[in-house]
Each structure stands twice: as structure tokens, then as C-alpha cells.
TORNU-714097 format. One record per residue (C-alpha): residue in three letters; x, y, z. Coordinates in Angstrom, 3 decimals. Last residue first. Example, Ala and Ser with C-alpha at 12.3 -4.5 7.8 and 13.67 -1.06 7.14 Angstrom:
REM residues 2
['SER'; [13.670; -1.060; 7.140]];
['ALA'; [12.300; -4.500; 7.800]];
REM end
This chain:
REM residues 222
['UNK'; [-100.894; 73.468; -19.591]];
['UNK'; [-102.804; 70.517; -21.121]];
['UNK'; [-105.928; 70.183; -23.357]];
['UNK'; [-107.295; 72.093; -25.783]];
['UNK'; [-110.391; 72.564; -27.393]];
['UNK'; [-111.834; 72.290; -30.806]];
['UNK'; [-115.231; 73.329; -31.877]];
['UNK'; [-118.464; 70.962; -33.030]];
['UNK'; [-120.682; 73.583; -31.600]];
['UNK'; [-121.934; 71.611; -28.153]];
['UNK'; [-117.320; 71.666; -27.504]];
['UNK'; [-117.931; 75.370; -27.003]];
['UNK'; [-120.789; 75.497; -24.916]];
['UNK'; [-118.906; 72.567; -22.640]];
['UNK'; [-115.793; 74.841; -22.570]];
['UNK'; [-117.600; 77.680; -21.143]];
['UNK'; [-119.716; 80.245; -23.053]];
['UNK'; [-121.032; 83.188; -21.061]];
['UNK'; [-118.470; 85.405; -22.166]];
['UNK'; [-117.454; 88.165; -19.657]];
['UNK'; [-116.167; 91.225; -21.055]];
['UNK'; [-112.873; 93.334; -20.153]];
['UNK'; [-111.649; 96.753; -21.186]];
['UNK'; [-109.471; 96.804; -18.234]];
['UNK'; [-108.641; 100.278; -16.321]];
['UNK'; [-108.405; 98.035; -12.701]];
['UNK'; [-112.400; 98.573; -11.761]];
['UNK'; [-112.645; 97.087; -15.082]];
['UNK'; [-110.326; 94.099; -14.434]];
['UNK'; [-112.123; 93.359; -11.153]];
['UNK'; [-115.920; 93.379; -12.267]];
['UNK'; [-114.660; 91.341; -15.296]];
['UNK'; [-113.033; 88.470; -12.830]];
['UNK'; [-116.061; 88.862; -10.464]];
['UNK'; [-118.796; 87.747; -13.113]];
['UNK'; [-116.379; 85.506; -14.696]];
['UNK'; [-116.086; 83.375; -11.710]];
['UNK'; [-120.184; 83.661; -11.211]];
['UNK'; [-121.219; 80.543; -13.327]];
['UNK'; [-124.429; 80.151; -14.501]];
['UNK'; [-123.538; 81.032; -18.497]];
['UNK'; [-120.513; 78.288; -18.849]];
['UNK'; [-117.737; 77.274; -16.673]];
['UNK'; [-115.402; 80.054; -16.420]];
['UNK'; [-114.945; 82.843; -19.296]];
['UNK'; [-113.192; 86.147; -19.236]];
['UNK'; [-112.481; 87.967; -22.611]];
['UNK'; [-109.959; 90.906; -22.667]];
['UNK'; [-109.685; 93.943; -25.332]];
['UNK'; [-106.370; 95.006; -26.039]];
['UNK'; [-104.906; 98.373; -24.678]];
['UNK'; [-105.017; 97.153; -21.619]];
['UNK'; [-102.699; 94.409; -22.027]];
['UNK'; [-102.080; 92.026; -19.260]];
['UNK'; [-99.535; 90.133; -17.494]];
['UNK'; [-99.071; 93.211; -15.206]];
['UNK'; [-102.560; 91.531; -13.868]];
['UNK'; [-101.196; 88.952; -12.426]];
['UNK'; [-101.352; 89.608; -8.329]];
['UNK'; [-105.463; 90.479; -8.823]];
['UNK'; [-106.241; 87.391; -10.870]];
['UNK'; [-105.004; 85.138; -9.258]];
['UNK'; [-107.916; 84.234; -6.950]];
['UNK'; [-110.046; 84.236; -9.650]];
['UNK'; [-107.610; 81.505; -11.889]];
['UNK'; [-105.743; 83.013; -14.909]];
['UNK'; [-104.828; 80.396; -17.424]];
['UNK'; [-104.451; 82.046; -21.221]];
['UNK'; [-106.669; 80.988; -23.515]];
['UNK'; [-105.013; 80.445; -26.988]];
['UNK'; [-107.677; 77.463; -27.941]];
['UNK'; [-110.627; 77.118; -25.355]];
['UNK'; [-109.805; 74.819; -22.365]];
['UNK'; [-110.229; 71.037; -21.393]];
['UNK'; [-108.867; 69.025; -18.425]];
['UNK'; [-105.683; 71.350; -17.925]];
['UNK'; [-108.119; 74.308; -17.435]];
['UNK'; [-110.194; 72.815; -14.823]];
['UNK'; [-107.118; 71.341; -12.824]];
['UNK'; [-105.870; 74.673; -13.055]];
['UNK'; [-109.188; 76.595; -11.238]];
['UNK'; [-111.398; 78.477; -13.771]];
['UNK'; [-110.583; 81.884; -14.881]];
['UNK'; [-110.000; 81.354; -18.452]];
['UNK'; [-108.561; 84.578; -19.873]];
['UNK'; [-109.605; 85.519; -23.449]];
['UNK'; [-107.140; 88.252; -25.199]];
['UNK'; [-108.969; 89.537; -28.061]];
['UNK'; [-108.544; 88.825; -31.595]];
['UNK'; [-107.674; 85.355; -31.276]];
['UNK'; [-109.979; 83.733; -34.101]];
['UNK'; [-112.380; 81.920; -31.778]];
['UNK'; [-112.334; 84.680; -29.479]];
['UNK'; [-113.142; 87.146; -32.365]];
['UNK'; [-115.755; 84.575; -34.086]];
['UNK'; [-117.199; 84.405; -30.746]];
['UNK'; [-117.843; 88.295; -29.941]];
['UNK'; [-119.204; 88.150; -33.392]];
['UNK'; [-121.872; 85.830; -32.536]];
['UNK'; [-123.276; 87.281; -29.508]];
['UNK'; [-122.549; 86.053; -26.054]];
['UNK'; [-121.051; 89.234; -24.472]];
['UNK'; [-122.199; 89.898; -21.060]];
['UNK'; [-123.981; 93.645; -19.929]];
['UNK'; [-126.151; 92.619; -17.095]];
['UNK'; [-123.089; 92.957; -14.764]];
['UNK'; [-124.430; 95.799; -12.437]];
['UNK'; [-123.999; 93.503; -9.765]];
['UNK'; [-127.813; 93.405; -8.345]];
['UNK'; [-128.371; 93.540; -11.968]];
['UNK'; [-126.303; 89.828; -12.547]];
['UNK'; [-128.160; 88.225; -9.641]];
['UNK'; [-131.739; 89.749; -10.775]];
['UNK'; [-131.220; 88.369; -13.919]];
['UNK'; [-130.353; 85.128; -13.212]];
['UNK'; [-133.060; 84.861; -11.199]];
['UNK'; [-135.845; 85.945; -13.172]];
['UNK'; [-134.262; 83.668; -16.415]];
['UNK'; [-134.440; 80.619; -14.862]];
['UNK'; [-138.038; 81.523; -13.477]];
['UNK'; [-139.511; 81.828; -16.585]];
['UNK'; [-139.456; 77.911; -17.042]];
['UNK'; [-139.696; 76.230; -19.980]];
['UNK'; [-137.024; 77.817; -22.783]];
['UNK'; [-134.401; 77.736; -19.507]];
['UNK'; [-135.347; 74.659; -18.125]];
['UNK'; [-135.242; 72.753; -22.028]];
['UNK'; [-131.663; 73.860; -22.048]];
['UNK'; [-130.735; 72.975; -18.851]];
['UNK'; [-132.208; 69.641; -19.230]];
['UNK'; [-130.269; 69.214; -23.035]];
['UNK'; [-126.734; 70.499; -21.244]];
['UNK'; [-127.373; 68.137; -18.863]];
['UNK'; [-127.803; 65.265; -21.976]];
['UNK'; [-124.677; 66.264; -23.169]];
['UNK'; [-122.707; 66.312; -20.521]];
['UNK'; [-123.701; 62.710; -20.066]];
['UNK'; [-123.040; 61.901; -23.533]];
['UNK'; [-119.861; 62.449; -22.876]];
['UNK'; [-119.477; 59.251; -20.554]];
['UNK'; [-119.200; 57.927; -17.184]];
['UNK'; [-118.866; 61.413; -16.273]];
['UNK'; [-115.960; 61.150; -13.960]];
['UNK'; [-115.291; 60.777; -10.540]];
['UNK'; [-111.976; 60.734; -8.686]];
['UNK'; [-111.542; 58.967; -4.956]];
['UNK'; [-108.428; 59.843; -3.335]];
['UNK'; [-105.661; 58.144; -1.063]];
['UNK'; [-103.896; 56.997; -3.869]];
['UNK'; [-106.154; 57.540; -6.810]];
['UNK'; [-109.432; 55.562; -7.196]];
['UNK'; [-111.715; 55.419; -9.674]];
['UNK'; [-115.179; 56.358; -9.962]];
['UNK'; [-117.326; 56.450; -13.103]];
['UNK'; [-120.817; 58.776; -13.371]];
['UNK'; [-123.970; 58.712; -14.944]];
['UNK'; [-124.678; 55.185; -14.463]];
['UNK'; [-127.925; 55.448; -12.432]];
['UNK'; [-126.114; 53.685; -9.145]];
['UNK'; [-122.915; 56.349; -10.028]];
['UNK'; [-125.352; 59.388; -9.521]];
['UNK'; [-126.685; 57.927; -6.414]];
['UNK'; [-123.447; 57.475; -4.992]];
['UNK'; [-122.538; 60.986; -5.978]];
['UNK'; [-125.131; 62.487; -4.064]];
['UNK'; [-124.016; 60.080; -1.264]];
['UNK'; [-120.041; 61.232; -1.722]];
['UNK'; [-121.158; 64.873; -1.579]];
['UNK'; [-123.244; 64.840; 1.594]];
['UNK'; [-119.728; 62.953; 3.346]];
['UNK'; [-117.427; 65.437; 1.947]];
['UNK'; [-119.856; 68.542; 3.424]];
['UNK'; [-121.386; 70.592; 0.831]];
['UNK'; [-120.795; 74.162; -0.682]];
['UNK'; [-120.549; 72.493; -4.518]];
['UNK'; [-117.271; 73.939; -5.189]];
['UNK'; [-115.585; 72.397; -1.657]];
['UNK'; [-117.411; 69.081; -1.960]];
['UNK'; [-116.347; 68.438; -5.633]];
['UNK'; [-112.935; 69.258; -5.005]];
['UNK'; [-112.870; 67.018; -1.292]];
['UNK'; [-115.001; 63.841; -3.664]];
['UNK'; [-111.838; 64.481; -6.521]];
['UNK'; [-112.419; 65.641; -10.067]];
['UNK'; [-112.507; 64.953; -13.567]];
['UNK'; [-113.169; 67.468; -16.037]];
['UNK'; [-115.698; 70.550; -16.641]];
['UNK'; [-118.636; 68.287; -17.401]];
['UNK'; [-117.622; 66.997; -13.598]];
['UNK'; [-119.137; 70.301; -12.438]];
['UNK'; [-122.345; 70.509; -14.413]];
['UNK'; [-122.751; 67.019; -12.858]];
['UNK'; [-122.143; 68.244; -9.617]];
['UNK'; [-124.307; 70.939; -9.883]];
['UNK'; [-126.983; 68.669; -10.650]];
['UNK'; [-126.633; 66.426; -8.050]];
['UNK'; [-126.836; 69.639; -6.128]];
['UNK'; [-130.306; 70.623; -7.069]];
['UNK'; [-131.527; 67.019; -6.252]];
['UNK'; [-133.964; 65.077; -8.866]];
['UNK'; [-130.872; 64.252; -11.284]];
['UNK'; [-130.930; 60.484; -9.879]];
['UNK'; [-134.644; 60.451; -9.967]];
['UNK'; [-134.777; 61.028; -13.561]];
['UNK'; [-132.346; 58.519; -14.771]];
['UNK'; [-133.799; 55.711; -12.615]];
['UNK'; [-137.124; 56.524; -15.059]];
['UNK'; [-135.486; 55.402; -17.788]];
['UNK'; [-135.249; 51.857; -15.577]];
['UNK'; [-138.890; 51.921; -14.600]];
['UNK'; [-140.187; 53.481; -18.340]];
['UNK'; [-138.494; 49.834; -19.802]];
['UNK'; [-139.662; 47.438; -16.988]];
['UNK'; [-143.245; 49.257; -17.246]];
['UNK'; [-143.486; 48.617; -20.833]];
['UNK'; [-142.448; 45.145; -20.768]];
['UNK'; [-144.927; 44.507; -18.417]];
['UNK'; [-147.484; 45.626; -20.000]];
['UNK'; [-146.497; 44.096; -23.253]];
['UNK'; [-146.552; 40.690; -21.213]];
['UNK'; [-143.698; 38.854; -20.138]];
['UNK'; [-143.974; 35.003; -19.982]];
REM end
């Protein structure tokens, strides 16, 4: 018969299967990844910086602890957050990182001086003017990204775009660049680009996932 002892070490053992599967820096990327949308092992590998075969074991482990579905597409392999809640609960640990450890902010400020893009627009009022389509906001993000989830009225620019659309642009109306939340550097070299081009251009640190964490719509599709 089970004791309470043993009952309470069965219970912390399998909470604590949660916790080892997010021990590895790039388990975690991948997760902030697949909050974006679906994606295949070869697009995970290639925005992640690791080799196919180092990406498929990282996501191995992630799919032992439940944190991730995988289904399989012709000659492809697609994960998927085995549920929102998922997303959730990484946005939570990032969260809790950045009010806990000084560190989080060190670095991301010395990344963002070193390109003179300190300067980011996350205030309120910048929000209510994306939300309400004052400005034009550009989503920079690869297609696959955008068609999985994107704020209302943005417009589908991806980085390596950006340079041969720009006619498509106003420059007498502010622009709004956003990628996949406050850590990622897309929207960092998107703004950098449009103001050396004339631009009156902002990055937002808000991604879709920020977005959807406020009880806001997004879109879906082309």
C-alpha cells in the first residue's frame, strides 16, 4: 500500500520531468519557437543554429515530458506545442527570469546598445495605435510564421525582404516592426534598415504570443 511519502515523491518525480526537459538553453528556444506555430525538425534546426540530428533529440526530450506533439507530413516531421498552455507556461519562466535574475536584463542591454537600438516602443500608447491601425506595423517573421498567427492589419514583410519591398511603404506614416516577441533580433535589423532608408520606423517588442497573453485577437492566414 502507498504511503504519504510515497505518494509525495511519485507526484514531485513526475512535476519534476517538466523541469528537466526545459533544463537546456536550446530546448528553450525551441519552445519559444514552436509558440510561434508549427514547424518542421530542418525549420527548427536552421533558427535554432543546431544540426538536424541535435534538434530532433532536444525535441525528443521535449515530446517524452509532453510538451510537444509530432506528426508526420510526407517526408517531414512537424512539431507542435502539445498544447497552449505550453506557451503559456514559457511565457510564465521567462517572466519570472527576467523579475529574478539581473542578468536578463545586462545582456539584453548590452546587445541592443552595442546597436544603438535601445530606443524600442513597448509603452501603452504605442499599442493602442497598432491595435487601432494608426501606424503601419510590418511583421518581419518568416511566412510560415505569419500564416500560423499574426497581429490584425499587419502587413507580411520577412527580413530578407525587406530591402527589395520597400516602395511598398509610406514614409510619411509611421512604421511598426515586430518578430517574435522582446528577445528576438528580426526587428532589431528591420528598424535599423528602414531608418537608414528615410523610415520613421520603431520596433515593438510584442510578438504574437505577447499579444494573444492580453486576451487580443489575431489572425490567421495570408
Amino acid at each position: 500500500m502507498s504511503t504519504p511519502r510515497r505518494f509525495k515523491d511519485a507526484i514531485y518525480e513526475q512535476i519534476a520531468r517538466i523541469g528537466k526537459a526545459v533544463s537546456a538553453p536550446k530546448r528553450l528556444e525551441l519552445l519559444d519557437l514552436l509558440c510561434q506555430g508549427p514547424r518542421t525538425v530542418e525549420a527548427l534546426a536552421g533558427e535554432a543554429a543546431l544540426s538536424v540530428a541535435n534538434a530532433s533529440q532536444h525535441l525528443q526530450v521535449l515530446r517524452a515530458a509532453r510538451l510537444v506533439d509530432a506528426e508526420k507530413k510526407g517526408l517531414y516531421v512537424e512539431y507542435r506545442l502539445a498544447d497552449e498552455e505550453v506557451c503559456h507556461f514559457f511565457g510564465a519562466l521567462r517572466g519570472l527570469a527576467e523579475s529574478r535574475l539581473a542578468e536578463v536584463e545586462r545582456v539584453t542591454r548590452e546587445f541592443l546598445e552595442a546597436r544603438g537600438a535601445m530606443e524600442r516602443v513597448a509603452g501603452e500608447e504605442l499599442l493602442r495605435r497598432v491595435k487601432s491601425g494608426e501606424v503601419t506595423v510590418i511583421d518581419v517573421r518568416p511566412p510560415d510564421e505569419y500564416r500560423a498567427a499574426h497581429l490584425p492589419g499587419a502587413l507580411s514583410i520577412p527580413l530578407e525582404e525587406l530591402q527589395s519591398r520597400l516602395s511598398e511603404l509610406k514614409k510619411r506614416r509611421q512604421i511598426v516592426a515586430y518578430c517574435r516577441g522582446p528577445y528576438c533580433v528580426l526587428a532589431v535589423e528591420a528598424v535599423a534598415l528602414l531608418r537608414k532608408k528615410g523610415f520613421d520606423a520603431h520596433r515593438l517588442e510584442q510578438g504574437v504570443v505577447e499579444w494573444r497573453a492580453r486576451g487580443w485577437r489575431v489572425e490567421k492566414g495570408a
